[in-house]
C-alpha positions in Angstrom: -21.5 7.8 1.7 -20.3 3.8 2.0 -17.1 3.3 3.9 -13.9 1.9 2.3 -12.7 -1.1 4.0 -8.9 -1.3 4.7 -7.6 -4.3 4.8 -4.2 -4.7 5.8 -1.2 -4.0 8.0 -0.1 -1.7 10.9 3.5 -1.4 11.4 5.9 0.9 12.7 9.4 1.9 10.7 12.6 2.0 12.4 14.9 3.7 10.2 18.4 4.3 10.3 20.9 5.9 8.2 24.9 4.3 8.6 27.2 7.1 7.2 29.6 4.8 5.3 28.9 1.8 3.2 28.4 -1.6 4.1 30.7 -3.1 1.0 33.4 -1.2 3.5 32.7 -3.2 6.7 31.6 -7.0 4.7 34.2 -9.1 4.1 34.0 -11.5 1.0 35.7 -14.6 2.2 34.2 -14.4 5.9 30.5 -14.1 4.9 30.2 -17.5 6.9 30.9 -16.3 9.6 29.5 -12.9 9.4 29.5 -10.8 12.3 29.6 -7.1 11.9 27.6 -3.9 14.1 26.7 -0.6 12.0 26.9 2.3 14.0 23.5 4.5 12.9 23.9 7.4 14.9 20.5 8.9 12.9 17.1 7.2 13.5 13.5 7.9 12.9 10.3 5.9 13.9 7.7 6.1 11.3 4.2 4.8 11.1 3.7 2.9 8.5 2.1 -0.6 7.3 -0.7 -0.5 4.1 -3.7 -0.1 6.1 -2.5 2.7 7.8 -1.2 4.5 4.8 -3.7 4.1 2.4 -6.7 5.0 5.0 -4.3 8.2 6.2 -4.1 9.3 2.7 -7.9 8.8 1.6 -9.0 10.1 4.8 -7.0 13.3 3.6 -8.6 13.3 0.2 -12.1 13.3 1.8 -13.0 9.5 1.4 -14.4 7.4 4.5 -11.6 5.0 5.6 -12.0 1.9 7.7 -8.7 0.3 8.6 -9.1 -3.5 9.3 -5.9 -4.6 10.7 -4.3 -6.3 14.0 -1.6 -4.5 16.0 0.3 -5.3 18.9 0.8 -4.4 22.8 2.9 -1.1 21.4 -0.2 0.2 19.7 -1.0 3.0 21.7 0.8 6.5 20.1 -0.4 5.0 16.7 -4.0 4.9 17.8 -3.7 8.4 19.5 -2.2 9.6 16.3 -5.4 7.9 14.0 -7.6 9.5 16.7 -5.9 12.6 16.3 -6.1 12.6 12.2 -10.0 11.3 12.7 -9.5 7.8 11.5 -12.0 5.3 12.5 -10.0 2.5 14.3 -13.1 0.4 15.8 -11.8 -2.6 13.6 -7.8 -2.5 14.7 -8.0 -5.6 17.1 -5.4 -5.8 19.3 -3.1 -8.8 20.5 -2.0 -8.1 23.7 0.7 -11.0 23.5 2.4 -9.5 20.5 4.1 -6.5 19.2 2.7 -4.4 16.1 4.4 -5.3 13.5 7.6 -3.9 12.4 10.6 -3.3 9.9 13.8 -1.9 11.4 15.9 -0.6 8.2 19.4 0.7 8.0 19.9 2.3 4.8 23.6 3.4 3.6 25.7 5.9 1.5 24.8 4.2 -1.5 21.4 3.6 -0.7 21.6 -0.2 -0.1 19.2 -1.6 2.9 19.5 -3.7 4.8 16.0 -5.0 6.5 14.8 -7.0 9.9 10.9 -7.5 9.8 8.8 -8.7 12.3 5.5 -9.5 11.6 4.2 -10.1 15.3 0.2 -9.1 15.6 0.0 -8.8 11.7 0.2 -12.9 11.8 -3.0 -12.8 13.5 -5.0 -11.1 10.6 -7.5 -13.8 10.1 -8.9 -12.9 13.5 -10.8 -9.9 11.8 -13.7 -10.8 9.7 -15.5 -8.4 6.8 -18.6 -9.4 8.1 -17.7 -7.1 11.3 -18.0 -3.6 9.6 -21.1 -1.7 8.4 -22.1 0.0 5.8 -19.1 -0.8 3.7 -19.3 0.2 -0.4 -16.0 -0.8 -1.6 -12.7 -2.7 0.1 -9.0 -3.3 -0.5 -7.2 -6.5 0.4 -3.3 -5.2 1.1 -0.3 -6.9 2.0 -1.1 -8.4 5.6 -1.2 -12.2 7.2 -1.2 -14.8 4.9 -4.3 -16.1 6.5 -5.8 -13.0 6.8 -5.5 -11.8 3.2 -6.7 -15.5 2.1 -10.0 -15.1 4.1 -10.2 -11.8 3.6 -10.5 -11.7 -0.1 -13.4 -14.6 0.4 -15.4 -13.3 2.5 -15.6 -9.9 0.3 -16.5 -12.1 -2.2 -19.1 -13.8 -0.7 -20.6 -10.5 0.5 -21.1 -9.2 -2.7 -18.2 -6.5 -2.3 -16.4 -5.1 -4.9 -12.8 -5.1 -3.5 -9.1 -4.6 -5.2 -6.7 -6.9 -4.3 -3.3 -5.3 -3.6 -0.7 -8.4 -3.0 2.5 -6.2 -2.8 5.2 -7.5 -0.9 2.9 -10.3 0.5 3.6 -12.1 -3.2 6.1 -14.3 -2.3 3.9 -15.5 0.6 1.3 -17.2 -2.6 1.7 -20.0 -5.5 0.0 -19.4 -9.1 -3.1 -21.5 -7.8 -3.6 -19.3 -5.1 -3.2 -15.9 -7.1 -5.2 -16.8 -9.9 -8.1 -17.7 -7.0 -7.3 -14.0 -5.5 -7.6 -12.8 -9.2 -10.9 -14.4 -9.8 -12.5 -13.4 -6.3 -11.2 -9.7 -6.8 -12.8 -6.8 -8.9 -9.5 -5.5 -9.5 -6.2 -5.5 -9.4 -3.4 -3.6 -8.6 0.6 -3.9 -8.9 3.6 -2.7 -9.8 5.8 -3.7 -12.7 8.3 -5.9 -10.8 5.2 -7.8 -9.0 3.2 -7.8 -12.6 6.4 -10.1 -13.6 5.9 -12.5 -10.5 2.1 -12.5 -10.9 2.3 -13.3 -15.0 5.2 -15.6 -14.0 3.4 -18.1 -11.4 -0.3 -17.5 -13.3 0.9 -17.6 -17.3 -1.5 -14.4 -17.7 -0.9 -11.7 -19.7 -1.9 -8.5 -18.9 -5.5 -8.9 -21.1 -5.7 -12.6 -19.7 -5.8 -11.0 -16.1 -8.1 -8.0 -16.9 -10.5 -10.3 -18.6 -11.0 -11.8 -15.0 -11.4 -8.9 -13.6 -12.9 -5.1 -14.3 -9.5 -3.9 -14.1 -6.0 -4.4 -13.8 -3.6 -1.5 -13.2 0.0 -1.8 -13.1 2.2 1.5 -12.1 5.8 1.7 -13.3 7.1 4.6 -11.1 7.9 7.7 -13.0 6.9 6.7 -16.4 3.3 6.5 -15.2 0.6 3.3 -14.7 -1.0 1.7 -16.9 -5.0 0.4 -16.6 -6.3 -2.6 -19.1 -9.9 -2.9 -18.8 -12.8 -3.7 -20.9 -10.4 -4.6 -24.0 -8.8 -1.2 -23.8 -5.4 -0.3 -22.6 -4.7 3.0 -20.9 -2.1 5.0 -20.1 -2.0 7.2 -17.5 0.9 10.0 -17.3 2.7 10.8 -14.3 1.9 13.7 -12.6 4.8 16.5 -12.1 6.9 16.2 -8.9 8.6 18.9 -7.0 11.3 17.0 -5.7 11.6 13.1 -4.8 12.7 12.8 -1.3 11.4 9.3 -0.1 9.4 6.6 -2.2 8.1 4.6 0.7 4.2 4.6 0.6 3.9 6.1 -2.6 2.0 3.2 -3.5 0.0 3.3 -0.9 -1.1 7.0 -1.6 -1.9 5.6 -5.0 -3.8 2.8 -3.9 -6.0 5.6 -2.0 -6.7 7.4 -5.2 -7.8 4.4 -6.8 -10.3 4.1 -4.3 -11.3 7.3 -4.3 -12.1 7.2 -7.7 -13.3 4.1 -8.0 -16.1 4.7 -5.1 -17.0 7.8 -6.4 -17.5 6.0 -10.3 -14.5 8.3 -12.0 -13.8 7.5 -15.4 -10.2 5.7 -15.2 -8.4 8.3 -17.2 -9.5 10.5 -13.8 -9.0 7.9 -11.2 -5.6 7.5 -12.4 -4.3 10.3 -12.5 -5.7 11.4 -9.2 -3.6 8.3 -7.9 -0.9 9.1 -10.0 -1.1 12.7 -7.8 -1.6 11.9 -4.7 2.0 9.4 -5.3 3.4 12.2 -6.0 2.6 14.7 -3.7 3.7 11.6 -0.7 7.2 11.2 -3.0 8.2 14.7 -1.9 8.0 14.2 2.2 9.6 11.6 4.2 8.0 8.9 5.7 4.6 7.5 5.0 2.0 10.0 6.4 3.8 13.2 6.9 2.6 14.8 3.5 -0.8 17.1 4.1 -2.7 18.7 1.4 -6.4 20.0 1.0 -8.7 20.0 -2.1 -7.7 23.4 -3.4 -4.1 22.0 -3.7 -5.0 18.9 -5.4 -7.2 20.9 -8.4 -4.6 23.2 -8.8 -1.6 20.6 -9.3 -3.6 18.1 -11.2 -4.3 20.8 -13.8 -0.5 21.9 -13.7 0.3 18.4 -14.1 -2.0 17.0 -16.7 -3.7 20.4 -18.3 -6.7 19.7 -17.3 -9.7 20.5 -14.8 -10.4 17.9 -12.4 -14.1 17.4 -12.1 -15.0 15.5 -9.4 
């Protein structure tokens, strides 16, 4: 079996939880002057960034995950934790002048964040090169470096491999010459709703505009389900049933997995998607981005409880 090529980020999550609200400590009229310290007696450090995720998750479903990312000086308990889980990391390049890169989040009674990211090693993306890894069938092109994504997304072009292209938060970091390019290099594509908005916004597609450029394009809208338009044909995919919604963070990225999953193994879409739609589900329930375990067994048995019927792959 071909390997699934991973490209994007490796980060670490700080985050902390201020048991008041911030509207309670801001002052309106002194916002120019702002100078305020949250006292976050709770904290957690969680692995996290899209390569990681999305190979932690397919890795769990059985695929063959090969992270392509660039981490930082601090890289060590992540690697012993890949090592540990049996993730290849022979294509996470390390830049020993840098930290990994990292978001340190303090949420608060209201569930309002506020976020500090540092990108560190993940700016040094481009230094990886598709070319490097073997016997690769299918890739992904996640939120990482600028650079990196751009030549990325090229050189799986030029090599003849079908890849998705997965801009998430990295959107902002494009103009509408620059996604259409990523549109018309790519195979597929894959958003959310909000980032479907941005991407029709600075390209003029439509939704059949984009998946005439591509084999598919598959937008997800959260607990109403995703949606795939490919081949003329639009398709909706239901969301599967969740026990209990504890922490959203990397639910795409267990998607994203599904998706390739599928899409490796040549799934029909009204499969593929709701495999993704399943394995978002299952992550929803667990804090963190790869603290959720599961086995095949468990998979059958909640995609027929969820969608009433046999999953035949």
């Amino acid at each position: 079996m071909k390997k699934a090529l991973i490209c994007g980020s490796i980060a670490y999550d700080n985050i902390m939880v201020f048991q008041d609200r911030f509207r309670n400590h801001i002052l309106p009229d002194k916002v120019h002057m702002l100078s305020v310290v949250f006292l976050v007696p709770e904290m957690r450090r969680e692995l996290g960034g899209c390569a990681g995720n999305i190979a932690y998750t397919l890795n769990l479903l059985g695929g063959e995950p090969l992270p392509m990312a660039t981490a930082g000086k601090d890289f060590a308990p992540y690697g012993e934790w890949m090592d540990g889980c049996g993730i290849d990391r022979d294509h996470i390049a390390i830049i020993d002048s840098e930290f990994t890169a990292q978001a340190f989040i303090t949420t608060d009674l209201d569930d309002n964040q506020i976020t500090a990211f540092h990108p560190g090693a993940m700016n040094f993306a481009h230094v990886n090169r598709v070319g490097d890894a073997q016997g690769i069938g299918i890739g992904i092109v996640a939120p990482d470096g600028r650079e990196g994504m751009l030549a990325h997304a090229t050189q799986f072009a030029e090599a003849g491999i079908p890849f998705v292209f997965d801009p998430g938060q990295g959107l902002p970091m494009f103009d509408g010459e620059e996604i259409r390019r990523f549109i018309d290099l790519a195979t597929w594509l894959t958003v959310n709703d909000y980032e479907w908005e941005l991407v029709a916004r600075s390209t003029g597609y439509s939704p059949e505009e984009a998946a005439r450029r591509l084999d598919a394009l598959i937008v997800t809208r959260g607990a109403r389900g995703s949606e795939v338009y490919t081949g003329g044909r639009h398709i909706e995919i239901p969301a599967a049933r969740a026990e209990k919604a504890v922490d959203p963070t990397g639910c795409g990225d267990a998607y994203r997995a599904g998706l390739l999953y599928g899409l490796e193994r040549g799934l029909d879409w009204e499969t593929t998607g709701r495999v993704a739609s399943l394995l978002g589900t299952i992550k929803v329930a667990h804090h963190g981005t790869q603290r959720h375990r599961f086995d095949a067994a468990e998979v059958e048995h909640r995609y027929r409880e969820s969608f009433g019927r046999r999953l035949d792959w």
